[in-house]
BAFI-3210 file (N, C-alpha, C; in Angstrom, 3 decimals, decimal comma, padded with zeros to 6 digits):
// residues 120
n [1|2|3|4|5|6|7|8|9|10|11|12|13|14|15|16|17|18|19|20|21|22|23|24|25|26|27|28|29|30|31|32|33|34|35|36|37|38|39|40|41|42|43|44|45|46|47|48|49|50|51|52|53|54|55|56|57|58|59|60|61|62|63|64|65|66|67|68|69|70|71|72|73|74|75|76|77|78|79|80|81|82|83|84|85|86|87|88|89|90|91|92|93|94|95|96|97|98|99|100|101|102|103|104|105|106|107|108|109|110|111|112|113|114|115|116|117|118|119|120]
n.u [007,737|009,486|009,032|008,376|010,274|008,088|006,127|007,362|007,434|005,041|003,716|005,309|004,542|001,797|001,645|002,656|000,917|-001,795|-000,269|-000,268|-003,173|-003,699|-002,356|-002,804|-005,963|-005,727|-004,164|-006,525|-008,628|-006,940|-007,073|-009,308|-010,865|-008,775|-008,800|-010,434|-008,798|-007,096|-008,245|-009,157|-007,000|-006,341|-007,947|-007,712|-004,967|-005,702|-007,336|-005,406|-004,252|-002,618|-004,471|-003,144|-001,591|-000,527|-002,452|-004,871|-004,682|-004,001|-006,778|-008,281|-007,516|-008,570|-011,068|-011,528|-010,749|-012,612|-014,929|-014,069|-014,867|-017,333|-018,755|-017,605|-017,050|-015,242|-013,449|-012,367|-010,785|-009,163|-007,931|-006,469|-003,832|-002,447|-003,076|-002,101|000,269|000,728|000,258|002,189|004,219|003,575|003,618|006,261|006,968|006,456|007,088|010,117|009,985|009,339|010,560|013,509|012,783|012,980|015,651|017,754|019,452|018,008|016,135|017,842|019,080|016,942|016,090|018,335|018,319|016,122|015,582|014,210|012,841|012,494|010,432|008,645]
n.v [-047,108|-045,345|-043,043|-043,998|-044,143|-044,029|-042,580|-040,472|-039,362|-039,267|-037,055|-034,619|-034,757|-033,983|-031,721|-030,306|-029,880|-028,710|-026,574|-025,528|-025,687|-023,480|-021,413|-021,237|-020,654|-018,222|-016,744|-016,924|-014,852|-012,416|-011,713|-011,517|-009,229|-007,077|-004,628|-003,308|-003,128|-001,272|000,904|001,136|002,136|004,161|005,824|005,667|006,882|009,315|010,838|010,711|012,386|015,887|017,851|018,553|019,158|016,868|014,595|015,513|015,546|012,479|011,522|012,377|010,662|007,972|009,364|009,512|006,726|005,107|006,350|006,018|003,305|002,918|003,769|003,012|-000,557|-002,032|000,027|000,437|-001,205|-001,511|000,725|000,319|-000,918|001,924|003,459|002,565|002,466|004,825|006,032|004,584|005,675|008,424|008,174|007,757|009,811|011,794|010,027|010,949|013,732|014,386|013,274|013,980|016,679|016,848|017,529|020,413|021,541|020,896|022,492|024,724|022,572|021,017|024,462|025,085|022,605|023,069|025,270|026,997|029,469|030,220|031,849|031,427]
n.w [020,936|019,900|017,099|014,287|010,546|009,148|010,348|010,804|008,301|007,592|009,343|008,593|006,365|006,612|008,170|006,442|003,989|005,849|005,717|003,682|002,693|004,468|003,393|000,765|001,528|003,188|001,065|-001,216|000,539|000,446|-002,136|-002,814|-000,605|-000,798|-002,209|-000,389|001,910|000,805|000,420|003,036|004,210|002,866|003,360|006,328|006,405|005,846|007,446|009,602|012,061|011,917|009,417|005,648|003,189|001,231|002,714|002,200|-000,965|-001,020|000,297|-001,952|-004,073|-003,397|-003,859|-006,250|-006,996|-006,107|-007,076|-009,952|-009,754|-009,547|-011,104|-013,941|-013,915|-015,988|-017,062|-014,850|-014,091|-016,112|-015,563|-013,084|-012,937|-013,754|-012,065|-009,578|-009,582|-009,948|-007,150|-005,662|-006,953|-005,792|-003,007|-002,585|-002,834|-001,095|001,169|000,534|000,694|003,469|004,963|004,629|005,229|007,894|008,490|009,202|007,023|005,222|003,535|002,413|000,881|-000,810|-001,989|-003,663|-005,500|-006,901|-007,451|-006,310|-003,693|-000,306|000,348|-001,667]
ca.u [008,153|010,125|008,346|009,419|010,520|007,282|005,337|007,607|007,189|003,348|003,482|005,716|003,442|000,356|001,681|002,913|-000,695|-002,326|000,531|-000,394|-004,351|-003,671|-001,346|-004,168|-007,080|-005,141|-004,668|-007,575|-009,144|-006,343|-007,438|-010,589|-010,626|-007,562|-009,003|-010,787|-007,437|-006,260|-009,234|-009,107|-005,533|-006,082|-008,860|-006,649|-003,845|-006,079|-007,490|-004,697|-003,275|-003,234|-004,998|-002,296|-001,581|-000,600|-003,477|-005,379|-004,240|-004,483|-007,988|-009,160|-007,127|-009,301|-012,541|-011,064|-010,934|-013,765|-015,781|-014,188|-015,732|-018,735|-018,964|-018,130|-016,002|-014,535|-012,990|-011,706|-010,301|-007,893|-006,561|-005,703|-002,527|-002,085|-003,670|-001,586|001,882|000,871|000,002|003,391|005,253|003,473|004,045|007,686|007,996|005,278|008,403|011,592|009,793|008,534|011,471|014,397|012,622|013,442|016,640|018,051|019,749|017,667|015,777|018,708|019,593|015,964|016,056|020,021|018,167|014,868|015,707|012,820|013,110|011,843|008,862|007,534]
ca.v [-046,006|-044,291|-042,729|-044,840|-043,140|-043,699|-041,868|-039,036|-038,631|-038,655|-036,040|-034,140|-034,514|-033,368|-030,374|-029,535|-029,667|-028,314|-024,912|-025,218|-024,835|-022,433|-020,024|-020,858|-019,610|-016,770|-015,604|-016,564|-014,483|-011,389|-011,680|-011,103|-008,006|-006,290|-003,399|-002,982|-003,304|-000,319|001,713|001,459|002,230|005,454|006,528|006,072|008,004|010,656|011,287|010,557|013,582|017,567|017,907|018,645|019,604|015,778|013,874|015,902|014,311|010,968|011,649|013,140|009,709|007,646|009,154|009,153|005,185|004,643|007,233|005,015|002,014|003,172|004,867|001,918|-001,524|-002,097|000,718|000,641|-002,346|-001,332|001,578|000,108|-000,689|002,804|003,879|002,198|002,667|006,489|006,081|004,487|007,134|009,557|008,197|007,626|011,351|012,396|009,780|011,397|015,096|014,222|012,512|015,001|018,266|017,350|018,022|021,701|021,979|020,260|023,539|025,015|021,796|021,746|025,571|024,701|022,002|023,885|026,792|027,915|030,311|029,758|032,379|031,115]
ca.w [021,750|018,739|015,882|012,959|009,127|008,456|010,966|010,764|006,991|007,371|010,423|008,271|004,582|006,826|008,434|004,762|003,410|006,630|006,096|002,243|002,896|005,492|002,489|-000,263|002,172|002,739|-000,784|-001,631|001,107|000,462|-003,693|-002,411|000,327|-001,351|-002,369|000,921|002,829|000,600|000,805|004,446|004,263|002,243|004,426|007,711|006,516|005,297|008,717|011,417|012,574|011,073|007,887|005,639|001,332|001,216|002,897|000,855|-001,857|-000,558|-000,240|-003,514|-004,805|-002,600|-003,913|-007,617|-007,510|-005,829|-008,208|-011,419|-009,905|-008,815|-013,073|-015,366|-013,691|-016,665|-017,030|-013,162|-013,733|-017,060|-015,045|-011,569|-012,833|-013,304|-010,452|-008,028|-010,330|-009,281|-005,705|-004,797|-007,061|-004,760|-001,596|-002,353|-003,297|000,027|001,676|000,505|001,241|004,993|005,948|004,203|005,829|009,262|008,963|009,113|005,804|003,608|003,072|001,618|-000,499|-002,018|-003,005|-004,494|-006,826|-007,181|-008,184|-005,541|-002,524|000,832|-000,203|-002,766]
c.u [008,675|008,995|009,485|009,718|009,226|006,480|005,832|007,461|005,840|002,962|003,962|004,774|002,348|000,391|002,304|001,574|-001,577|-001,214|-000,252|-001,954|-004,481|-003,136|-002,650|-005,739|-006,680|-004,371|-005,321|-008,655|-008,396|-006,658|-008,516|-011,415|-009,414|-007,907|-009,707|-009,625|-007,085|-007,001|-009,253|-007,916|-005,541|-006,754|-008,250|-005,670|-004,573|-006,137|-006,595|-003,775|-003,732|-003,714|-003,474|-002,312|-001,728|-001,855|-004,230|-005,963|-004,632|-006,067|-008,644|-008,500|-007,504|-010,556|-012,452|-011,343|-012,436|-014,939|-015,838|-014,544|-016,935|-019,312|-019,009|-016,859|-014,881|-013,298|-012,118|-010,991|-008,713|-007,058|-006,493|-004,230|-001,977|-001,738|-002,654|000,144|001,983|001,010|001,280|004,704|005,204|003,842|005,272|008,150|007,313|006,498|009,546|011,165|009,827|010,286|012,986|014,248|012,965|014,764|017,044|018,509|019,191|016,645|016,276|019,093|018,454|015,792|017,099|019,089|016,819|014,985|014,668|013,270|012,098|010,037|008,168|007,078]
c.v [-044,868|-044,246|-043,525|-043,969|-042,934|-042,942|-040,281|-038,278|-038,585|-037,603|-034,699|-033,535|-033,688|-032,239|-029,576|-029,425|-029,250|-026,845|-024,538|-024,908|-023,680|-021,012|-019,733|-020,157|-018,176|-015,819|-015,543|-015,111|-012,550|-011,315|-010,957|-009,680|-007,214|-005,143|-002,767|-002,653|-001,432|000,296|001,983|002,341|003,847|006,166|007,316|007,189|009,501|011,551|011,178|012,008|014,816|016,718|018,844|018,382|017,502|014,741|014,247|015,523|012,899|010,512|011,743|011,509|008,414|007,708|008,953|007,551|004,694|005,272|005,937|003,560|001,891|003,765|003,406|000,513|-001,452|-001,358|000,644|-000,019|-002,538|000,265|001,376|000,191|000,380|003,878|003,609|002,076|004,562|006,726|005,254|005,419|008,609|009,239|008,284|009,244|011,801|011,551|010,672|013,085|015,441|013,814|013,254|016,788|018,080|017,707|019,329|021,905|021,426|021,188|024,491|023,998|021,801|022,901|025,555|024,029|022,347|024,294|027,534|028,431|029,933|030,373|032,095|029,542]
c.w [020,878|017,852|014,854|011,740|008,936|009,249|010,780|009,426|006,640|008,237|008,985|006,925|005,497|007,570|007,032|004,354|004,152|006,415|004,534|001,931|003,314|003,957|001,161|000,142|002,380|002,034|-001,076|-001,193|000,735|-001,243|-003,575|-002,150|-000,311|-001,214|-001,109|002,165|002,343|000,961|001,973|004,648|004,274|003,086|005,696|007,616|006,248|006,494|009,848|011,382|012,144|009,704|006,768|003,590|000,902|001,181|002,335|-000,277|-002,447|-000,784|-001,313|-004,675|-004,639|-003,636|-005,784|-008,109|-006,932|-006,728|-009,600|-011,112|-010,104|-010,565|-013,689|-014,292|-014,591|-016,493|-015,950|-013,020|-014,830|-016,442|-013,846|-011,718|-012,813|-012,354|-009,245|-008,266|-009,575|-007,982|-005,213|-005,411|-006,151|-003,581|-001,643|-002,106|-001,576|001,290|002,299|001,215|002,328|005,335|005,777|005,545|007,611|009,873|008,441|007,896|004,897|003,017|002,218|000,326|-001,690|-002,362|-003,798|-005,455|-006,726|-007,965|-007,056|-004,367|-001,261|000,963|-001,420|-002,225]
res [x|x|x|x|x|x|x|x|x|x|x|x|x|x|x|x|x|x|x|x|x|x|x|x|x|x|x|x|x|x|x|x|x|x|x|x|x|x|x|x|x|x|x|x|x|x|x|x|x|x|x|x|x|x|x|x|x|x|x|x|x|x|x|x|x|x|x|x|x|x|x|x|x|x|x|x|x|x|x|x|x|x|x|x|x|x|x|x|x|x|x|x|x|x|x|x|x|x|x|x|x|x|x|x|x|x|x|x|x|x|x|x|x|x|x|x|x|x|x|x]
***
């Protein structure tokens, strides 16, 4: 009527190795598609909403990696790390810019550490 020690420590081992296939198929599978994930990624943001100095950007950094694949692998493959060291220094800054300007004085605080005027 009871599960004995031992039933519960073979239920237990085989939903451990049924979670532990499950995590190795899907790395394997995310090792895989990666760059497709981003690519999509970059795409999406390019197009949702106004067109805009930013998305822009995004874009032209988009057709940049896909260009240096589509040229030599190799090559594509010793500057990802760079590639994608840049693309989260930009978003952070494309971040702090977007998310600062909606409030009323932060037009004044970036020309204070600028040095830049609202016309230029």
């Amino acid at each position: 009527m009871f599960p004995t020690e031992k039933e519960e420590v073979d239920e237990s081992g085989g939903h451990r190795e049924m979670m532990q296939v499950l995590g190795n198929t899907l790395t394997a599978m995310l090792n895989k598609y990666w760059i497709y994930i981003c690519a999509g990624m970059f795409f999406f943001v390019s197009f949702q909403g106004r067109i805009v100095m930013y998305k822009i950007i995004y874009m032209m950094l988009l057709l940049f990696c896909v260009a240096c694949y589509q040229v030599h692998y190799e090559w594509w493959r010793r500057m990802l790390k760079y590639f994608w060291m840049s693309v989260v220094f930009y978003t952070m800054l494309v971040l702090i810019l977007v998310y600062t300007f909606q409030f009323d004085s932060s037009i004044h605080v970036w020309s204070n550490m600028t040095g830049m005027s609202k016309d230029k």
